[in-house]
C-alpha positions as CSV (number, residue, x, y, z in Angstrom):
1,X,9.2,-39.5,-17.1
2,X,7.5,-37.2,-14.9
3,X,7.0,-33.4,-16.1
4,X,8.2,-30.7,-14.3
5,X,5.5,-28.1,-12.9
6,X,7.7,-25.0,-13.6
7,X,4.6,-22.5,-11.7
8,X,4.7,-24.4,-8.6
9,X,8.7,-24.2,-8.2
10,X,7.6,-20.2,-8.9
11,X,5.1,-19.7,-6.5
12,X,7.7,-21.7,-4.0
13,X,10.3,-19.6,-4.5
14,X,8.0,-16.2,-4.2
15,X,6.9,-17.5,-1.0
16,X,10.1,-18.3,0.4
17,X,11.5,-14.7,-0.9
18,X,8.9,-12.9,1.4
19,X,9.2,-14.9,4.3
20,X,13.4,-14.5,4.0
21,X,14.5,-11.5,2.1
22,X,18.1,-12.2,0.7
23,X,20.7,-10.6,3.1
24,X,22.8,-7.9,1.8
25,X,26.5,-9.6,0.5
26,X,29.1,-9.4,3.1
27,X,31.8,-9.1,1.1
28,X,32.8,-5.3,0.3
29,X,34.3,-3.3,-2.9
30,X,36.9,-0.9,-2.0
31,X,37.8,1.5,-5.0
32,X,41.4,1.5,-5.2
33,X,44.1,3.6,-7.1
34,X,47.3,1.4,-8.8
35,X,50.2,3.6,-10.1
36,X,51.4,1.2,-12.7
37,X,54.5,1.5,-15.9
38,X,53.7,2.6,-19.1
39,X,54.1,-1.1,-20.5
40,X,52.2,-2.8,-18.0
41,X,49.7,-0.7,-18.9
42,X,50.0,-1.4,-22.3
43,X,50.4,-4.7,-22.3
44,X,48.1,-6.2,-19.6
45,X,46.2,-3.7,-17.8
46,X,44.8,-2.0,-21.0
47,X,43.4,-5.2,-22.5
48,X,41.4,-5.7,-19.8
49,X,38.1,-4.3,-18.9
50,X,38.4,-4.0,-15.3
51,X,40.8,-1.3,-14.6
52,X,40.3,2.0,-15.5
53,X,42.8,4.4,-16.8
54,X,42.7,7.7,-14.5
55,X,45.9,9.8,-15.5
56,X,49.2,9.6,-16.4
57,X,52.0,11.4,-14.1
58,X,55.2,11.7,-15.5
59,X,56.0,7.9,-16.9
60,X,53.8,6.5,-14.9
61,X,50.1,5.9,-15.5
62,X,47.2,5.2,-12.5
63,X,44.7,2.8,-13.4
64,X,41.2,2.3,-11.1
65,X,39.6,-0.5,-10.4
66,X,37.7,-2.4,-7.2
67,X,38.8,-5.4,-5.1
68,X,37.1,-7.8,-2.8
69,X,37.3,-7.0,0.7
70,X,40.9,-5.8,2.1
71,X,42.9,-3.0,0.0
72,X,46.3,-4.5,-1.8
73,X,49.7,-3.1,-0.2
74,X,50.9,-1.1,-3.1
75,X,47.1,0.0,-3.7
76,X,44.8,3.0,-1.8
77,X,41.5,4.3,-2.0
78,X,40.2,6.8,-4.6
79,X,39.0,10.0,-4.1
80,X,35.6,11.1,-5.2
81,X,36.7,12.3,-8.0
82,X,38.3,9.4,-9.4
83,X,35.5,7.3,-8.2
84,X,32.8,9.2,-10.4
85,X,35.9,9.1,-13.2
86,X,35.5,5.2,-13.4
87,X,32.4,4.6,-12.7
88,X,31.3,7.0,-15.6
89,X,33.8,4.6,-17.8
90,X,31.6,1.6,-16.3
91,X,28.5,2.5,-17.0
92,X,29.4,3.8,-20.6
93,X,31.0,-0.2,-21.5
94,X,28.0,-1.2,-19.5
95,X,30.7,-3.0,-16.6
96,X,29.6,-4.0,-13.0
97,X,29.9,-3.0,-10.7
98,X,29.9,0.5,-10.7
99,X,31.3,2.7,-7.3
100,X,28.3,5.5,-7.4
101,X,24.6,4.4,-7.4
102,X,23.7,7.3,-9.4
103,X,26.5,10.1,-10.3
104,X,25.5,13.5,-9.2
105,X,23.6,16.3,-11.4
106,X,26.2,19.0,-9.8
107,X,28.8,17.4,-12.1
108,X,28.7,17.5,-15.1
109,X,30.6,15.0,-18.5
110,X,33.1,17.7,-19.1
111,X,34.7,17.6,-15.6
112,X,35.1,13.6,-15.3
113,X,36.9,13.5,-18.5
């Protein structure tokens, strides 16, 4: 059985990552906005990780979370606001991807929660 030279596959793969640098993923992440029931929230939505609760409104409750590539018919696009609201729920249970590569000093904990 031959052995495998582990540093040579390496140094290949350096090489080939500075002659072709990995082009950026063509699919994209909308942010979107759901406005779901109180027991769907309850009894799917909340048990998973992905969606993010915003607010409730009345007996209603909207939920965040991102899709791949075109937005969802009974979905739209969050605001700013609700984007810095879910990614600041992200990053704190350590879930990618996040919508903001960095959230902005002007605002502060207090005012996402």
């Amino acid at each position: 059985m031959e052995k495998i030279n582990f540093k040579k596959y390496l140094e290949m793969g350096l090489k080939m990552s500075k002659e072709k640098p990995m082009e950026e993923p063509k699919v994209k992440t909308p942010w979107v906005k759901k406005i779901v029931n109180v027991t769907d929230w309850k009894r799917y939505y909340s048990q998973i990780s992905a969606y993010c609760y915003l607010r409730k409104e009345k007996e209603k409750i909207i939920i965040g979370f991102c899709v791949a590539n075109e937005i969802p018919r009974d979905c739209e696009l969050c605001t700013d606001e609700e984007c810095l609201q879910i990614d600041s729920y992200r990053r704190a249970y350590n879930i990618f991807p996040c919508p903001c590569n960095e959230i902005p000093k002007q605002v502060s904990q207090s005012s996402i929660i």
